[in-house]
N, CA, C and O atoms as a Tinker XYZ file with bonds, in Angstrom:
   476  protein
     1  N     46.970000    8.823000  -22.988000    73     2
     2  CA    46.310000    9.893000  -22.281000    64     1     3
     3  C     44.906000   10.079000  -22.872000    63     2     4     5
     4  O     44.401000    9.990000  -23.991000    81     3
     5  N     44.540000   10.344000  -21.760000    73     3     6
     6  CA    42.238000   10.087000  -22.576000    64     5     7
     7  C     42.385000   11.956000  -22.554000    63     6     8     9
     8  O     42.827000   12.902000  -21.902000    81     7
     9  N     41.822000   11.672000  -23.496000    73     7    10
    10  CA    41.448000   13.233000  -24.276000    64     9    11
    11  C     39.780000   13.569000  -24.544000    63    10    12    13
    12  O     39.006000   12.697000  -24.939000    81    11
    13  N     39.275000   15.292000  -24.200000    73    11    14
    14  CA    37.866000   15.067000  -25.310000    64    13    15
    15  C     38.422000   15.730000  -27.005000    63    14    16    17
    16  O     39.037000   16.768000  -27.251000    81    15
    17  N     38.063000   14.971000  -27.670000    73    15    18
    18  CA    38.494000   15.260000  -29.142000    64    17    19
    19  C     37.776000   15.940000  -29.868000    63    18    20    21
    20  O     38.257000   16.605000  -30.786000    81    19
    21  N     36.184000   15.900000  -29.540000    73    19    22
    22  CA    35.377000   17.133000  -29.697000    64    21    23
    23  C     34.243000   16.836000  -29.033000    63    22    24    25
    24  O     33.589000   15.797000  -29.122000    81    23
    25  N     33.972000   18.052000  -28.175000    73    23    26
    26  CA    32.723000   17.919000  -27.059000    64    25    27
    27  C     32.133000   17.937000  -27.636000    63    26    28    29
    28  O     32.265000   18.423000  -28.759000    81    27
    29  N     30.751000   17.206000  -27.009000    73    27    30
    30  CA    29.196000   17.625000  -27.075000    64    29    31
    31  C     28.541000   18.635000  -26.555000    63    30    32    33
    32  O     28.175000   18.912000  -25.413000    81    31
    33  N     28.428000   19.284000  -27.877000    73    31    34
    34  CA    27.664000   20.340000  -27.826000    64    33    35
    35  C     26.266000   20.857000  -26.968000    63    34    36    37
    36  O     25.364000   20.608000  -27.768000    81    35
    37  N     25.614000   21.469000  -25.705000    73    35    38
    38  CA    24.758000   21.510000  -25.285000    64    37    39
    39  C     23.649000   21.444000  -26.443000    63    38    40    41
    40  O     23.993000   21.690000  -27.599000    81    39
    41  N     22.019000   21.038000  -26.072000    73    39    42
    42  CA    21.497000   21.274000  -27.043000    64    41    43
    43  C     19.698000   21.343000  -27.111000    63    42    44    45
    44  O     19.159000   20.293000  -26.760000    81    43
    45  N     19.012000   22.175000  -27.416000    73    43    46
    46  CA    17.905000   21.994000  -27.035000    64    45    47
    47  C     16.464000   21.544000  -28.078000    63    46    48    49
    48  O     16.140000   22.181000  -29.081000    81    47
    49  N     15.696000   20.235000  -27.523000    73    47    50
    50  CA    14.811000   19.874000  -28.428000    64    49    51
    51  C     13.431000   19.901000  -27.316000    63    50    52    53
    52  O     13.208000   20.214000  -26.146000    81    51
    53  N     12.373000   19.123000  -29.025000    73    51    54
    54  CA    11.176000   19.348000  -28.205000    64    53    55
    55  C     10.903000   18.530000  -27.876000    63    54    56    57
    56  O     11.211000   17.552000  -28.557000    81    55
    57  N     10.080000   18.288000  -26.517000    73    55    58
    58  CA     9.294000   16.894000  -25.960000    64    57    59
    59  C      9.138000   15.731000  -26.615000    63    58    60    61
    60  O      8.687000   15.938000  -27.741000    81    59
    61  N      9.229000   15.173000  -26.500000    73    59    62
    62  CA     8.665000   13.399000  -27.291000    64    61    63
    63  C      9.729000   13.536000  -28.652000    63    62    64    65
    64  O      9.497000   13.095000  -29.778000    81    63
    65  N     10.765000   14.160000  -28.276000    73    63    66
    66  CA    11.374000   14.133000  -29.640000    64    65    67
    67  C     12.783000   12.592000  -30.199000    63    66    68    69
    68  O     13.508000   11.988000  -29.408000    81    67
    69  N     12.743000   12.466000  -31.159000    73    67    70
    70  CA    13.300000   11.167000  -30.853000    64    69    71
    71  C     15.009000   11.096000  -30.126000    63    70    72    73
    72  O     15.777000   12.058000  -30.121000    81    71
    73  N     15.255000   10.016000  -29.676000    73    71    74
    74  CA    16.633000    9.948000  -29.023000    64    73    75
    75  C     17.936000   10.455000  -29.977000    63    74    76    77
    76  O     17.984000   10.510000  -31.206000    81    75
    77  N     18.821000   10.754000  -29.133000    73    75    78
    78  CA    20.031000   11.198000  -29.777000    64    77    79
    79  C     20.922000   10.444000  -29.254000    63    78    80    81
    80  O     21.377000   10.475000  -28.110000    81    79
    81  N     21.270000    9.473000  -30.478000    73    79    82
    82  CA    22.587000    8.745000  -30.149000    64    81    83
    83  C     23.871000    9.184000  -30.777000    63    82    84    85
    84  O     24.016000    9.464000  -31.966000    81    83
    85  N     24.765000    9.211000  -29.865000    73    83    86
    86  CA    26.426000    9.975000  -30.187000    64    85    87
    87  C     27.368000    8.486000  -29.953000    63    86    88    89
    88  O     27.284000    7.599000  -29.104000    81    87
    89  N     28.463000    8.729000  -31.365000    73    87    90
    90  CA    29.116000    7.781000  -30.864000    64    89    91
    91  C     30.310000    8.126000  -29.719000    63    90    92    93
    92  O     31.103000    9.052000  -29.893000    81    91
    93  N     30.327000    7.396000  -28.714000    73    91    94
    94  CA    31.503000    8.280000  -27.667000    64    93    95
    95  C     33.154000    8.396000  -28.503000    63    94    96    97
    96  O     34.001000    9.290000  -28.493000    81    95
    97  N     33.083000    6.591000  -29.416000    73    95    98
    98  CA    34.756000    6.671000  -29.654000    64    97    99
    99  C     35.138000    8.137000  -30.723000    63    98   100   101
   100  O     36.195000    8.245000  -31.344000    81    99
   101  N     34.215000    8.982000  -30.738000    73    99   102
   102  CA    34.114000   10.264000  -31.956000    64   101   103
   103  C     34.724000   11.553000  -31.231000    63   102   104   105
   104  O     35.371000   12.517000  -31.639000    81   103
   105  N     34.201000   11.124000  -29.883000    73   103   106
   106  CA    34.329000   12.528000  -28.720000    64   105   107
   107  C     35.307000   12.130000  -28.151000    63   106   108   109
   108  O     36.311000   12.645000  -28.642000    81   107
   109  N     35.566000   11.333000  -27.194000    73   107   110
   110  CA    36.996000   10.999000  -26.797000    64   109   111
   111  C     38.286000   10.369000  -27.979000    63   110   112   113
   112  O     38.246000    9.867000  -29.102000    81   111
   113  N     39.286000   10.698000  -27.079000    73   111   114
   114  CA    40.187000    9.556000  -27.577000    64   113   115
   115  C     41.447000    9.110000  -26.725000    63   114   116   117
   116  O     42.048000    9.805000  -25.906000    81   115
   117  N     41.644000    8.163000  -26.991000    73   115   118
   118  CA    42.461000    7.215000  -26.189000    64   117   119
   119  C     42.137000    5.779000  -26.369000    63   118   120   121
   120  O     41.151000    5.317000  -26.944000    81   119
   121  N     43.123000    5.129000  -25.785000    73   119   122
   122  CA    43.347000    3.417000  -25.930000    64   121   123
   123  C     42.202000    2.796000  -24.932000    63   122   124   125
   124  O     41.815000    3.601000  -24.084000    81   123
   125  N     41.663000    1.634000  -24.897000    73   123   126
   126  CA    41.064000    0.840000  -23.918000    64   125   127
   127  C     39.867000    1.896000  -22.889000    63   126   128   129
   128  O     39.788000    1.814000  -21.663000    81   127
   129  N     39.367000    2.461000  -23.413000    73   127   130
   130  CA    38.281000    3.216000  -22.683000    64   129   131
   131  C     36.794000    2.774000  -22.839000    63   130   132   133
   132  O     36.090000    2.483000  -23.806000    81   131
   133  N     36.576000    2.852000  -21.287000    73   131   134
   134  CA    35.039000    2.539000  -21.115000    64   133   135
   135  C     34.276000    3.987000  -20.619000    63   134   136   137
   136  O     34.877000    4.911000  -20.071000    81   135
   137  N     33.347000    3.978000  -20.821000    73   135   138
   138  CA    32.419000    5.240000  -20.781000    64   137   139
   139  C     31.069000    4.950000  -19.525000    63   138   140   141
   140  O     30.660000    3.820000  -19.256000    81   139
   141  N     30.499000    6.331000  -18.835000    73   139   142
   142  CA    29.905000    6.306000  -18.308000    64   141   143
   143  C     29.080000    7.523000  -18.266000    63   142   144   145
   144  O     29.487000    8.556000  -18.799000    81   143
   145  N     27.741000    7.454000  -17.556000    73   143   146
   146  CA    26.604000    9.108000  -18.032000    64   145   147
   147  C     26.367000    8.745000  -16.655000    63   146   148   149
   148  O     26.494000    7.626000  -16.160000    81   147
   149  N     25.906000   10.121000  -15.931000    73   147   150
   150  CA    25.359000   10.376000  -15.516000    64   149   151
   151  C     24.450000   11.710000  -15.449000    63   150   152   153
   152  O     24.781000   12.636000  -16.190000    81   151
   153  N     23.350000   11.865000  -14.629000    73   151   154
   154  CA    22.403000   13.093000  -15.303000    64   153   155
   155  C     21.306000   13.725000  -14.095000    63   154   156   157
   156  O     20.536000   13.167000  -13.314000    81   155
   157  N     21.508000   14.582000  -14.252000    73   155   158
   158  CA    20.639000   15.506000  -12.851000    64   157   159
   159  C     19.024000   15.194000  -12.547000    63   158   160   161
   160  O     18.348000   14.962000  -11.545000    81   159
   161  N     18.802000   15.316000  -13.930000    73   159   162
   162  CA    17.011000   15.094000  -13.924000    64   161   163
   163  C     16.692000   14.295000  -14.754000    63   162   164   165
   164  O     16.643000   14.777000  -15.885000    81   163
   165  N     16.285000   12.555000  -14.623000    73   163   166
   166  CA    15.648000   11.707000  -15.533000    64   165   167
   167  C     14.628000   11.762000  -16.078000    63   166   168   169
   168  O     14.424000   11.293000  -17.198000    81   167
   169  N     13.647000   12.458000  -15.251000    73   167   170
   170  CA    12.173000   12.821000  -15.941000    64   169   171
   171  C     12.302000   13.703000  -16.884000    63   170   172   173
   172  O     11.287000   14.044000  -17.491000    81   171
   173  N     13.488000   14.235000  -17.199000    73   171   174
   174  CA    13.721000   14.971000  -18.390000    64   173   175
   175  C     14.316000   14.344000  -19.762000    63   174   176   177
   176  O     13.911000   14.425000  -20.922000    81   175
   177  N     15.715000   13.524000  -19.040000    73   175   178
   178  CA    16.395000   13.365000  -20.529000    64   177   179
   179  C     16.879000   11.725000  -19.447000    63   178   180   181
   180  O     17.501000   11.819000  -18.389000    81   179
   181  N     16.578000   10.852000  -19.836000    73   179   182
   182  CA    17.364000    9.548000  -19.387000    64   181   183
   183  C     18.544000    9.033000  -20.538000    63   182   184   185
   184  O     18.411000    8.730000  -21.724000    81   183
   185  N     19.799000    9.072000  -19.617000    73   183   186
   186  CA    21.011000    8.814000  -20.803000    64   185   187
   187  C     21.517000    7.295000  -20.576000    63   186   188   189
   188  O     21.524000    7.024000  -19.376000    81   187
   189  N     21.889000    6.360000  -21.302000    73   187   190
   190  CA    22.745000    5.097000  -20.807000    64   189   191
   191  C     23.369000    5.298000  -21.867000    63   190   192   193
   192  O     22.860000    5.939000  -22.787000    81   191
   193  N     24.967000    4.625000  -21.949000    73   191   194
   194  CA    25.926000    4.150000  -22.187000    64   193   195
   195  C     25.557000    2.485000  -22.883000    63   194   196   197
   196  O     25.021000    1.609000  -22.204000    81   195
   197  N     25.874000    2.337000  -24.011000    73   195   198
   198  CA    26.279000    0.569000  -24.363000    64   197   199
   199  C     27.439000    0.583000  -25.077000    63   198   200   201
   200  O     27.531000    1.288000  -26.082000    81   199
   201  N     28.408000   -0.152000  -24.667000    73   199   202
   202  CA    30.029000   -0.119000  -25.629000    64   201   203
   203  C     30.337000    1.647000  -25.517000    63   202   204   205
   204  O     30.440000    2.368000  -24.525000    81   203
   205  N     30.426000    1.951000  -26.971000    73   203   206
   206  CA    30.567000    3.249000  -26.949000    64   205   207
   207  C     29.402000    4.327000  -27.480000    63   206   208   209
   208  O     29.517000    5.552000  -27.517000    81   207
   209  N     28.436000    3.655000  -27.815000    73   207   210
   210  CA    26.978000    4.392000  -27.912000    64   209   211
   211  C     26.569000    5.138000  -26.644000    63   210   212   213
   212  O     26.267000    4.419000  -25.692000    81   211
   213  N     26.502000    6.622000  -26.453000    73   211   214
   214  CA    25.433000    7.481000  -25.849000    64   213   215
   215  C     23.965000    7.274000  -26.371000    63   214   216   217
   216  O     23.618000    7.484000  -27.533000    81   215
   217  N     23.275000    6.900000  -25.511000    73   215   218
   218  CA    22.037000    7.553000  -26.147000    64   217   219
   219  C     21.127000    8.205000  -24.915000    63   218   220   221
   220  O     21.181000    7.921000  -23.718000    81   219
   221  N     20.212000    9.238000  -25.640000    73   219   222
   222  CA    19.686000   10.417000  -24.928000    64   221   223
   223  C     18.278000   10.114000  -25.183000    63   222   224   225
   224  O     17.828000   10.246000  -26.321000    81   223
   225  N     17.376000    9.625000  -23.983000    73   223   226
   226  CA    15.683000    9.517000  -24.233000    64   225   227
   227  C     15.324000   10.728000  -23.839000    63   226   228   229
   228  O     15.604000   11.066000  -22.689000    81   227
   229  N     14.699000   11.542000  -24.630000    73   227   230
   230  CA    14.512000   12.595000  -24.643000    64   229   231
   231  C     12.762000   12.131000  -23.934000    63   230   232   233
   232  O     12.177000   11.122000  -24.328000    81   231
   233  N     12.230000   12.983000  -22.984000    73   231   234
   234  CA    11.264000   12.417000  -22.375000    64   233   235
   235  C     10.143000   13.708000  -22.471000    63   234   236   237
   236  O     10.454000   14.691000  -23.144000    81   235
   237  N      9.315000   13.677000  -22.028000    73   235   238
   238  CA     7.797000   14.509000  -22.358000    64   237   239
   239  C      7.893000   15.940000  -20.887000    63   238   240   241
   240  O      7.271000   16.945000  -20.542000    81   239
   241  N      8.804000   15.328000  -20.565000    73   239   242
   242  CA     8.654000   16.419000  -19.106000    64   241   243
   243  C      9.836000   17.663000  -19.384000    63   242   244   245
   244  O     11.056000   17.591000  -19.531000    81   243
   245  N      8.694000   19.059000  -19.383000    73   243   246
   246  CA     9.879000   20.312000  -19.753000    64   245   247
   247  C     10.812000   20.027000  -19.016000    63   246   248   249
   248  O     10.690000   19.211000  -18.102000    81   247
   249  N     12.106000   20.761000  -19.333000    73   247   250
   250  CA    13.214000   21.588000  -18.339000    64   249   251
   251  C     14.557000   20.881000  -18.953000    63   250   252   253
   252  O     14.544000   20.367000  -20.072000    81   251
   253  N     15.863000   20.905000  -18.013000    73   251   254
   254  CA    16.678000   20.148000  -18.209000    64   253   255
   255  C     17.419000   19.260000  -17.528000    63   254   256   257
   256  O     17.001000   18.904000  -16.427000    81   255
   257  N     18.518000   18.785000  -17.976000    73   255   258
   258  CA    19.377000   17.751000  -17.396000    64   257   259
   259  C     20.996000   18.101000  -17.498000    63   258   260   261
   260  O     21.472000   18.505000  -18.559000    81   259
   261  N     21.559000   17.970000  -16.668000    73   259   262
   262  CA    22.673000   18.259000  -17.239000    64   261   263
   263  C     23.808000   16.883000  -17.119000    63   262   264   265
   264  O     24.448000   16.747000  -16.076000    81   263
   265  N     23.908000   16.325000  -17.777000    73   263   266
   266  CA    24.915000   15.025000  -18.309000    64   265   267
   267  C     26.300000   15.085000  -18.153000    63   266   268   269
   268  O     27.092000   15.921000  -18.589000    81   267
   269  N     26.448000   14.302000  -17.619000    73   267   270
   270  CA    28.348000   13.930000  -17.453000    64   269   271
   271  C     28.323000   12.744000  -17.643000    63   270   272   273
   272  O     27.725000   11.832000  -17.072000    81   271
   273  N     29.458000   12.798000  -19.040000    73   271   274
   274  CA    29.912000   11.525000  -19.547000    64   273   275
   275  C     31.304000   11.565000  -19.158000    63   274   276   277
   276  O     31.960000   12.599000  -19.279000    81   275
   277  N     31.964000   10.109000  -18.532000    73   275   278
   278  CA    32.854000   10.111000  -18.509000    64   277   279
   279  C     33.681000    8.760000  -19.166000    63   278   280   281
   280  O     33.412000    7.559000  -19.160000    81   279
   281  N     34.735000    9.491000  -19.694000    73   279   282
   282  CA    35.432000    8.116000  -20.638000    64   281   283
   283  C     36.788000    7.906000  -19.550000    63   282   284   285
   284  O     37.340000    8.733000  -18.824000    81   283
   285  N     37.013000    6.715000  -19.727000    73   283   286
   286  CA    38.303000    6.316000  -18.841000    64   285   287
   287  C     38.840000    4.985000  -19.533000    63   286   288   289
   288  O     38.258000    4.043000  -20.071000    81   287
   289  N     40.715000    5.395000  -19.217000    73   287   290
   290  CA    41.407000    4.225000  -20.246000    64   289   291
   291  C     41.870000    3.285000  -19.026000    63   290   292   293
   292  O     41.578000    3.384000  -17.834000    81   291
   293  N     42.691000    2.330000  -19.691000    73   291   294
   294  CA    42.552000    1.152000  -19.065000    64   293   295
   295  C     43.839000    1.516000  -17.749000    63   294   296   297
   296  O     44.149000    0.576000  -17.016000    81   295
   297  N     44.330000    2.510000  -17.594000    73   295   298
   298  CA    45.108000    3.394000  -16.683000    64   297   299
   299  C     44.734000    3.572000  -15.641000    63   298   300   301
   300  O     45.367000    3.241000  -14.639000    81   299
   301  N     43.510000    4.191000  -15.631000    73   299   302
   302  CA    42.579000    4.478000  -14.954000    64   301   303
   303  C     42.276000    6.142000  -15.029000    63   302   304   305
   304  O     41.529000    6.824000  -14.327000    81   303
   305  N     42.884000    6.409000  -15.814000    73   303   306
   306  CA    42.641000    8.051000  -15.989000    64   305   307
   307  C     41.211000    8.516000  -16.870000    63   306   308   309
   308  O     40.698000    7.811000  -17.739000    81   307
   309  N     40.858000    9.457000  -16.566000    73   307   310
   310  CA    39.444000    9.905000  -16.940000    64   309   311
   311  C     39.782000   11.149000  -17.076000    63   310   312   313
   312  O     40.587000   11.939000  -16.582000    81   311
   313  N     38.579000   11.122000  -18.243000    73   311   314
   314  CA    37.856000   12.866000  -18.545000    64   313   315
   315  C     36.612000   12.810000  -18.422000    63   314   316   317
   316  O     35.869000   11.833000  -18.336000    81   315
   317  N     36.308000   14.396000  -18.412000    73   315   318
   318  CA    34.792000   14.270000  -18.178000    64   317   319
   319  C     34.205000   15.897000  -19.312000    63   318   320   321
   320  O     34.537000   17.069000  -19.490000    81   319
   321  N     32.910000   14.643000  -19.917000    73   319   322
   322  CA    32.704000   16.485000  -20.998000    64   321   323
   323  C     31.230000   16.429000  -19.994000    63   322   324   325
   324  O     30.832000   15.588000  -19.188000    81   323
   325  N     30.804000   17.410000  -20.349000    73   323   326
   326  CA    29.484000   17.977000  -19.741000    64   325   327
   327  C     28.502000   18.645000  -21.035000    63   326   328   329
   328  O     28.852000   19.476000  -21.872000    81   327
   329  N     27.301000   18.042000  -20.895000    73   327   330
   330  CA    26.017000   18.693000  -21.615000    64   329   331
   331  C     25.051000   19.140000  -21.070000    63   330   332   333
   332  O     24.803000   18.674000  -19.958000    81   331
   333  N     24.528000   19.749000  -21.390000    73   331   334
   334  CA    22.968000   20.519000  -21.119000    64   333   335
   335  C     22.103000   19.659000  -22.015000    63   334   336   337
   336  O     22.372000   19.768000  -23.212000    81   335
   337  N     21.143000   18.845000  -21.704000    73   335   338
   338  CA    19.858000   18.623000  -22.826000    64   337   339
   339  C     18.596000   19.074000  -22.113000    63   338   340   341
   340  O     18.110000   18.689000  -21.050000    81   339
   341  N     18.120000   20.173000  -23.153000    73   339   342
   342  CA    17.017000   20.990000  -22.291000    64   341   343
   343  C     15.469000   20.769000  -23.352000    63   342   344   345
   344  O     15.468000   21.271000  -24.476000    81   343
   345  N     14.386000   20.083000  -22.906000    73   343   346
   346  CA    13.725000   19.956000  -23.804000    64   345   347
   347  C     12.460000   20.374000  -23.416000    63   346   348   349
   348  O     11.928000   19.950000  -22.390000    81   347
   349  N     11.922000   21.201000  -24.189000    73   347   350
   350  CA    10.715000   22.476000  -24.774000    64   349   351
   351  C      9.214000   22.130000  -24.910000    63   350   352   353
   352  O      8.744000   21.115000  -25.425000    81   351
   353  N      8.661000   22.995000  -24.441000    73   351   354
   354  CA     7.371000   22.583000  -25.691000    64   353   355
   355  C      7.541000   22.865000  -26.966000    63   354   356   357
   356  O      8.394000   23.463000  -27.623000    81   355
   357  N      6.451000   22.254000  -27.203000    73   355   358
   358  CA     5.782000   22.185000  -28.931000    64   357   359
   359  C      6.204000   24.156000  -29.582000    63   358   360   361
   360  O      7.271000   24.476000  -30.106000    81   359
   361  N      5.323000   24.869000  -29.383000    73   359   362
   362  CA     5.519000   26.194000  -29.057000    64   361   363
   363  C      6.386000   26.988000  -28.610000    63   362   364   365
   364  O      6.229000   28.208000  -28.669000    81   363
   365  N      7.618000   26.322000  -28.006000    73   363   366
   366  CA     9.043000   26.891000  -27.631000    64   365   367
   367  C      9.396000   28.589000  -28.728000    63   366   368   369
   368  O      8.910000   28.737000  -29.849000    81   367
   369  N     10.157000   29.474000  -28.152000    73   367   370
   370  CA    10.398000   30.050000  -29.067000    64   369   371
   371  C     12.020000   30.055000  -29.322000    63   370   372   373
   372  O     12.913000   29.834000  -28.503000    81   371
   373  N     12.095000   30.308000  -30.418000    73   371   374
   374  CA    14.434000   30.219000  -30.354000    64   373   375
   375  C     14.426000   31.281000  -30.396000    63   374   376   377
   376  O     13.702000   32.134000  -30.910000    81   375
   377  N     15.759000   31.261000  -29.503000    73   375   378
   378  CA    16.722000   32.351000  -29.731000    64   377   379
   379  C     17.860000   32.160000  -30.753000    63   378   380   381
   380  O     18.240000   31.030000  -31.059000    81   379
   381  N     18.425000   33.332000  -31.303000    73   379   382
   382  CA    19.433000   33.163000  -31.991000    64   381   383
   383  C     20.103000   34.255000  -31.840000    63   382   384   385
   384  O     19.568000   35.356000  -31.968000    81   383
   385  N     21.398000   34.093000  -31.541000    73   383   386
   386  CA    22.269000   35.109000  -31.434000    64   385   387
   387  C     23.053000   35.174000  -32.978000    63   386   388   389
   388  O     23.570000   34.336000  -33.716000    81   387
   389  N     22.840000   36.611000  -33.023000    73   387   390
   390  CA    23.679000   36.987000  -34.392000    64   389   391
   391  C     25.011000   37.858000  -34.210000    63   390   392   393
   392  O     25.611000   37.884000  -33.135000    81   391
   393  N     25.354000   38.445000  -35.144000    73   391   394
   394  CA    26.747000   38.950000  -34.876000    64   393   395
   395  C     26.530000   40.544000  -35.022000    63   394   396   397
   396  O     25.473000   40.728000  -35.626000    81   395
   397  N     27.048000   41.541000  -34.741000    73   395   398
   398  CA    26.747000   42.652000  -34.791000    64   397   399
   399  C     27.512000   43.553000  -36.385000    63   398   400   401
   400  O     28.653000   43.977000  -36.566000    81   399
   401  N     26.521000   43.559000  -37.121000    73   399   402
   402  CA    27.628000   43.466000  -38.859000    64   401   403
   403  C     27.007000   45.287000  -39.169000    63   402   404   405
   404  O     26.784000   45.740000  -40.292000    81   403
   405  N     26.826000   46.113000  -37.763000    73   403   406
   406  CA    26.406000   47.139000  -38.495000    64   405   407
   407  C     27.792000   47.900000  -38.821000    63   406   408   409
   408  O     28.867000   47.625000  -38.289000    81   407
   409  N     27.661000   48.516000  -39.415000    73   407   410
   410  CA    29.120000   49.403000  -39.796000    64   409   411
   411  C     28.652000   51.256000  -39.016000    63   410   412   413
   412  O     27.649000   51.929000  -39.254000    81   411
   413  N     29.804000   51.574000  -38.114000    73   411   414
   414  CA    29.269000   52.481000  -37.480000    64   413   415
   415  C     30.330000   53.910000  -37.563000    63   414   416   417
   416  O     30.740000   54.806000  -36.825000    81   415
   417  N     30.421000   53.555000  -38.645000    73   415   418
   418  CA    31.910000   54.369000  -38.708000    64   417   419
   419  C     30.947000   55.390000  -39.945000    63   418   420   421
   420  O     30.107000   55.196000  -40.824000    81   419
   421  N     31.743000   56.606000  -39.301000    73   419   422
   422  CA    31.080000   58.000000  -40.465000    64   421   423
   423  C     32.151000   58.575000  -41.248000    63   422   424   425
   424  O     33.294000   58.969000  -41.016000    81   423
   425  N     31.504000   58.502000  -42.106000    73   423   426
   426  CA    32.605000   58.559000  -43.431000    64   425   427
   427  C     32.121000   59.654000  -43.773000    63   426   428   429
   428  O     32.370000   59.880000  -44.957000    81   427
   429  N     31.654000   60.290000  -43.378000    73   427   430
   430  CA    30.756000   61.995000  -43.778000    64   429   431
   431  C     31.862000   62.934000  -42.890000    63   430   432   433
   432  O     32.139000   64.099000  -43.176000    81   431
   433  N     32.389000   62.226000  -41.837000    73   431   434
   434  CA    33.112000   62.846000  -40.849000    64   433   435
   435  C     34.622000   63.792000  -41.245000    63   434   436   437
   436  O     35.151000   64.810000  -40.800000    81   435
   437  N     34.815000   63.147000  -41.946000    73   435   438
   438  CA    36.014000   63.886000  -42.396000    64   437   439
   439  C     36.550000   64.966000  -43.627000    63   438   440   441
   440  O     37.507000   65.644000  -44.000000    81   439
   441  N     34.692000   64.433000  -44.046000    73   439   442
   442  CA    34.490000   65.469000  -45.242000    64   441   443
   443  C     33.609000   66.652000  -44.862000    63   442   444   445
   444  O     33.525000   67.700000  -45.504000    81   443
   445  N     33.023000   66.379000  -43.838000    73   443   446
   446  CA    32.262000   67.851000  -42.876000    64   445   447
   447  C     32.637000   68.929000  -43.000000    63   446   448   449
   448  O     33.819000   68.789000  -42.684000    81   447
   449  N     32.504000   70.004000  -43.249000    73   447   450
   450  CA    32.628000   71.159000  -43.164000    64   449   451
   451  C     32.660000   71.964000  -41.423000    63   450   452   453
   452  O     31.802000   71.557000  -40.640000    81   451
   453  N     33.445000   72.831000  -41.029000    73   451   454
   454  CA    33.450000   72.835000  -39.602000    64   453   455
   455  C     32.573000   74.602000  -39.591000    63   454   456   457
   456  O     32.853000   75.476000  -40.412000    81   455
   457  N     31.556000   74.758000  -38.505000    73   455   458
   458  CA    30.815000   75.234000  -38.282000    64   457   459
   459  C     31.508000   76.420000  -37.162000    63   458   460   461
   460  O     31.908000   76.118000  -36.038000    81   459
   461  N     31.534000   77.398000  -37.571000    73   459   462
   462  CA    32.520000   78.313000  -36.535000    64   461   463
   463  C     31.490000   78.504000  -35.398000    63   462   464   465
   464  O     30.267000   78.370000  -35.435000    81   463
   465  N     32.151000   78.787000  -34.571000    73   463   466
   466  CA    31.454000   78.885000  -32.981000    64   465   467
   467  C     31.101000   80.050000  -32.749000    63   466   468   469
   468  O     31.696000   81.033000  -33.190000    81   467
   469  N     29.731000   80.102000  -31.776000    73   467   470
   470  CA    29.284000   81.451000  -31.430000    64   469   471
   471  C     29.586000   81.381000  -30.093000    63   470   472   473
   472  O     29.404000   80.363000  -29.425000    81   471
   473  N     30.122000   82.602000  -29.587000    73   471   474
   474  CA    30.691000   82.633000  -28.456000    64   473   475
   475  C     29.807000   83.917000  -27.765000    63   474   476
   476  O     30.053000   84.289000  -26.617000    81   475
């Protein structure tokens, strides 16, 4: 049974930046499998397949691509992972998502003194 064993991660770089080669037999698994890419926008990211090498030409033109690799065993059964390669200018800015570590709890609260009411 063809499996993904660990996806590829979406991922974003800058223009003219060099290629990213993945080995596929790392991401899939299964017996007798051949691999295949395909990709939305070439003027962005051009992907081919050799044996089990991905590789990703990361190209000079903003925006993205979105990639489907598919591995298939000698069964004929297939999976399919999916990437985003989205590539930037020079000047790009990141985002980063963080985790929310404020502590919001009042600990004054239970030691308060209670304020009688004016009615």
């Amino acid at each position: 049974m063809t499996t993904i064993a660990k996806p590829i991660l979406d991922f974003i770089a800058k223009r003219g930046s060099d290629d990213r080669v993945i080995d596929l037999s790392q991401i899939f698994s299964g017996t007798g499998l051949t691999f295949s890419v395909t990709g939305t926008n070439d003027k962005v990211a051009a992907a081919r397949v050799e044996g089990s090498t991905l590789t990703i030409d990361l190209l000079d033109t903003l925006g993205h691509s979105d990639l489907q690799i598919v591995a298939t065993d000698a069964a004929g059964q297939s999976v399919t992972d999916n990437v985003r390669a989205r590539v930037t200018g020079e000047n790009a800015y990141t985002v980063a998502i963080l985790p929310d570590t404020q502590d919001y709890t009042d600990t004054n609260l239970n030691n308060a003194r209670r304020r009688p009411s004016i009615i």
